[in-house]
N, C-alpha and C positions, 0 to 999 in steps of 0.2 A: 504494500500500500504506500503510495507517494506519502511526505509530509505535507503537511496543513502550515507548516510554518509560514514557507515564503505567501501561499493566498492569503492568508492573517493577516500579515503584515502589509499586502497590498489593501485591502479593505481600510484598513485603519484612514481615520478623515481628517487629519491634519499633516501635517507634513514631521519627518523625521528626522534626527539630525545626521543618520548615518545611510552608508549605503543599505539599502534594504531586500538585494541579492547576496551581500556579504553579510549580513546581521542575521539572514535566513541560513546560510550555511555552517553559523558560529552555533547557533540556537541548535542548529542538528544536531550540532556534533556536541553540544554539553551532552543534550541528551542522549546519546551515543552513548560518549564516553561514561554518566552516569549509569548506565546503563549496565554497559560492559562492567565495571568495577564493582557493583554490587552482584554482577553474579558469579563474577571471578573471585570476591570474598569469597562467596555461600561453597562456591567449589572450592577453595582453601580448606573451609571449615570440613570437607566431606571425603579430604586426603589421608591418608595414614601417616603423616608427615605433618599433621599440621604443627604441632609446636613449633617445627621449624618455619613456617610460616605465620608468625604472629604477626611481623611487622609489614607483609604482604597485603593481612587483613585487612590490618588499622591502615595503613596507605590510601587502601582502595573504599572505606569506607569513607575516609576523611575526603577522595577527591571527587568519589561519587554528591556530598554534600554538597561540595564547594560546585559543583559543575551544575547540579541542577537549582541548586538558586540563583546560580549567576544565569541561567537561561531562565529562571523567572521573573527575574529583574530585568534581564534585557529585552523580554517580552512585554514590558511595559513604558510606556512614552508619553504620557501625559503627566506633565511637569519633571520631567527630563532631566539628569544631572550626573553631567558627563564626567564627573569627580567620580562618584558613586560608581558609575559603570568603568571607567577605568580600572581601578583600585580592583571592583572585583573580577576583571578578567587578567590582570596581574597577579594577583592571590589565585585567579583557576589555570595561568598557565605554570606556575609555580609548581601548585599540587599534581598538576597531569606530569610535569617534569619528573617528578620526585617518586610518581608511580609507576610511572614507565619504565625511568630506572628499575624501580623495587623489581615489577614483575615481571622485566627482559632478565634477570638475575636468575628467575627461575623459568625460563623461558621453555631452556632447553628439555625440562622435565613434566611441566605443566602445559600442554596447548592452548590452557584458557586465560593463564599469564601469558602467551606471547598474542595472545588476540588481544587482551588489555593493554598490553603495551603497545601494538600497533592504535588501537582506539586512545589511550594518552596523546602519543604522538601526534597521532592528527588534531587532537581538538588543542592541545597547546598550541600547532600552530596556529589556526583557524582561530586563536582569541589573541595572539600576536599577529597578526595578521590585521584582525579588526583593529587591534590597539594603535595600531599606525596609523588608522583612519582617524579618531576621534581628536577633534584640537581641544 
């Protein structure tokens, strides 16, 4: 099923301050990448190995947070404040860096850490990407 995001975001009746093909692909991919990291936890939690993946968890739990409230703050645009929206897609590319690490570390042994890690990767850049955009 295609996303709703980009139609969303054209409906909307006032004007926005960002591009709103690139504000549609950022918004994916939080939810993507939140995505990906909460179910990459719950498969950590379901390893025989998990102790060794404690810090995998909390990684992925922490950036799955970070990723979908920064797509629901970026999902909104009335009274806009491009302070707020920077700051949190620098704290989301931060957390996607830091998870992608974590979960390229177990890559080679877990398939669902190296698809998390690919899905970090993309949405860090995709929020460096938008961050360029915003003055």
């Amino acid at each position: 099923m295609p996303s709703t995001t980009g139609p969303m975001l054209e409906t909307y009746p006032k004007s926005i301050n960002l591009d709103r093909a690139k504000l549609a692909a950022t918004v994916d991919a939080l939810n993507d990448c939140a995505q990906a990291c909460t179910a990459c936890a719950d498969a950590c939690l379901s390893e025989d190995m998990v102790a060794e993946l404690t810090k995998c968890i909390r990684t992925n739990l922490d950036c799955a947070d970070i990723c979908a409230t920064t797509a629901r703050v970026l999902s909104r645009h009335t009274g806009y404040d491009a302070t707020i929206s920077r700051t949190l897609l620098e704290a989301c590319a931060t957390a996607c860096r830091s998870c992608g690490d974590e979960c390229a570390a177990h890559a080679d042994k877990h398939e669902h850490c190296r698809i998390c890690a690919e899905a970090c990767r993309a949405c860090e850049q995709r929020c460096r990407d938008l961050l360029a955009t915003i003055s």
